[in-house]
C-alpha positions, 0 to 999 in steps of 0.5 A, spaced: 090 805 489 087 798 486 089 795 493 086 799 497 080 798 493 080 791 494 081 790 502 075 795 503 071 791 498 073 786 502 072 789 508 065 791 506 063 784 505 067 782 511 062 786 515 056 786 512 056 777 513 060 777 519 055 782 521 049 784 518 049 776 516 048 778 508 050 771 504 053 773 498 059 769 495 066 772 494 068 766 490 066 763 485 068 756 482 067 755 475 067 749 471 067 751 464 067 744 461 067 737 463 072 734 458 078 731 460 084 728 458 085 724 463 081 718 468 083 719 474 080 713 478 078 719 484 073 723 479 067 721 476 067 726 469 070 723 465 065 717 465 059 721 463 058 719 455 056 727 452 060 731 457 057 739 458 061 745 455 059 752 456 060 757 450 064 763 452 058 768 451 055 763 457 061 763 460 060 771 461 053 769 463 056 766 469 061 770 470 056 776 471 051 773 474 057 771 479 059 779 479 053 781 481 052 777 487 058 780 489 063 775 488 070 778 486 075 772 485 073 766 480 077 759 479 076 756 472 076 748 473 074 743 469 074 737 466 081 740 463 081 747 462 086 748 457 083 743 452 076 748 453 075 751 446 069 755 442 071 758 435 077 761 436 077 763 444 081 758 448 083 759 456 086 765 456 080 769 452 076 767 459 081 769 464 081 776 460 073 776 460 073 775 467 078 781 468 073 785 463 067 784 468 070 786 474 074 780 477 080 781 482 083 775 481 082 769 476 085 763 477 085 755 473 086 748 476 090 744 470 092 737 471 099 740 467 099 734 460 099 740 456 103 745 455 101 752 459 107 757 459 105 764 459 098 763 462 094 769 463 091 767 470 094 771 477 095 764 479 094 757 476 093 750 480 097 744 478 093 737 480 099 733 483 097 727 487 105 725 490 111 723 487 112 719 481 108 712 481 104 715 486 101 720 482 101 715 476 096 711 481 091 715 480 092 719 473 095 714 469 102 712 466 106 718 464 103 724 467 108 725 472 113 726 467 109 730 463 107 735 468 114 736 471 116 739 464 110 743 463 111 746 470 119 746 469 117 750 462 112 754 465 115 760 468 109 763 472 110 766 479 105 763 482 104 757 481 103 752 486 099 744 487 094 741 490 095 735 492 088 730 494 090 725 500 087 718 498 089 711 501 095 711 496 099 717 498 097 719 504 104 716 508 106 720 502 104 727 504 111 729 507 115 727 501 110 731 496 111 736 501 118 736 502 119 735 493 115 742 493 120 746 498 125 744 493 122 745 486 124 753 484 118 752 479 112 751 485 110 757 490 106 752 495 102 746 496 095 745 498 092 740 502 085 737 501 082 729 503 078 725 497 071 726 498 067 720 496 063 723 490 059 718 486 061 714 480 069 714 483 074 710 486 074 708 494 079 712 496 077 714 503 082 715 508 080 713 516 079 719 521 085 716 524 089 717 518 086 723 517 089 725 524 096 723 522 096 726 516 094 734 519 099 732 524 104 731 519 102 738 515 101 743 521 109 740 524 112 742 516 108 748 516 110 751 522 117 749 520 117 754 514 115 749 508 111 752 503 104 750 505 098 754 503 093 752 509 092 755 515 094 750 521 087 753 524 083 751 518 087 744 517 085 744 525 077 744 523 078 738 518 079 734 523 073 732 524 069 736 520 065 739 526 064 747 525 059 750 522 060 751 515 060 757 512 060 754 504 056 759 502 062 764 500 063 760 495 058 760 490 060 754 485 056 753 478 057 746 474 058 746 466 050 743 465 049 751 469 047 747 475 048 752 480 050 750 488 054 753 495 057 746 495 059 740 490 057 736 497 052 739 499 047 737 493 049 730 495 049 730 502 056 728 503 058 733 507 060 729 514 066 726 509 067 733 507 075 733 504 075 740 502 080 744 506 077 751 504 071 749 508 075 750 515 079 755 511 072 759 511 069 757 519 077 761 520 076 767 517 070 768 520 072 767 527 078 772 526 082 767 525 089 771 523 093 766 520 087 763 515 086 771 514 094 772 513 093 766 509 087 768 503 090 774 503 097 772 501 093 767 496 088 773 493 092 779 493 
């Protein structure tokens, strides 16, 4: 009964965008902190001197500002959210509030230095930017080794990685690709490209590189590997012409900033790497397996 709820919830929302043209969120990515224990040479965080942390009663805040716009998955990121604390309240206090709200699915992006075994999320996201060295290129000496074994003792049934393609691993995708089919801990990989974000590393591939790199994910997609994209959305970040539809996601900063996009606001959307942006053009052009997939990953 809880599922019929929701695909009709879905499909009110769907018709009243698609249709009726309301721009209402149906997701919302929360950054709850912007400490980490990590520098990694991609993101620019780490570099601020007094980074911003919300309490947890300005995290209900948000989450019920979210709700009421009518968004009903939330992705809780940081910073590094398993080092968030207020008082007594850790991770799992937020996932929980955020279910009391009314969210269908919560979901944390960890970098996997600490442990997270028995994680109240329905799905959590490990930072995995390629195989050994590769991944060490751009978190540090150690990591690594260190998420293998947190993942290993982790346990939970929907555990999958999002892998960022950068000048470093991008002849590395497949192998990545290939390490997470034989890893019985990881349900699936996601695949995004570096987005030149301010204060960070250059790290940016070339379009033509770009081209080779979707090739080679439509190819081991379609070949049964574990790969969480659409090919009709890997397909639209080729060259990043399509109207984007970014408003689906409402993104709220631990300062409370409040933005459709994290490029949007920085005018950066031509280098746009994000894959959830063609993911969200797919959908609303009926698109079956972008829709087949972001029901698999919701539902």
């Amino acid at each position: 009964m809880k599922k019929i709820k929701r695909l009709l919830y879905l499909g009110w929302w769907f018709f009243g965008a698609r249709v009726l043209g309301r721009k209402r969120p149906l997701q919302t990515v929360l950054f709850i902190s912007n400490r980490c224990n990590l520098r990694c040479r991609h993101c620019s965080v780490y570099s601020r001197a007094t980074p911003d942390e919300m309490t947890f009663e300005e995290i209900r805040r948000e989450l019920e500002y979210s709700y009421r716009l009518g968004s009903r998955f939330v992705d809780l990121e940081g910073g590094e959210v398993m080092i968030w604390r207020d008082g007594d309240k850790r991770i799992d206090d937020v996932i929980d509030l955020a279910r009391e709200v009314g969210f269908f699915s919560v979901t944390i992006t960890t970098n996997a230095q600490l442990p997270f075994a028995g994680s109240h999320a329905d799905s959590i996201w490990v930072s995995l930017d390629g195989c050994g060295k590769y991944h060490e290129m751009i978190r540090g000496e150690g990591t690594f080794a260190r998420l293998e074994r947190n993942i290993a003792a982790c346990g939970h049934p929907h555990l999958s990685v999002n892998m960022v393609v950068n000048k470093y691993n991008w002849e590395h995708v497949a192998e990545t690709i290939e390490y997470v089919k034989r890893n019985p801990a990881i349900e699936s990989i996601s695949i995004n490209f570096y987005t030149p974000f301010p204060d960070a590393d250059d790290l940016m591939i070339t379009r033509e590189q770009r081209e080779r790199v979707i090739d080679t994910v439509i190819r081991m997609k379609r070949a049964g590997y574990p790969v969480m994209n659409s090919v009709s959305g890997l397909e639209l970040m080729r060259h990043n012409r399509f109207k984007r539809r970014c408003w689906v996601t409402n993104f709220i900063y631990a300062d409370h900033t409040r933005a459709n996009c994290s490029g949007e606001r920085l005018g950066i959307c031509d280098d746009c790497g994000l894959c959830m942006a063609g993911e969200m053009n797919a959908v609303f052009n009926f698109r079956p397996d972008t829709i087949r997939a972001g029901l698999k990953l919701r539902l």
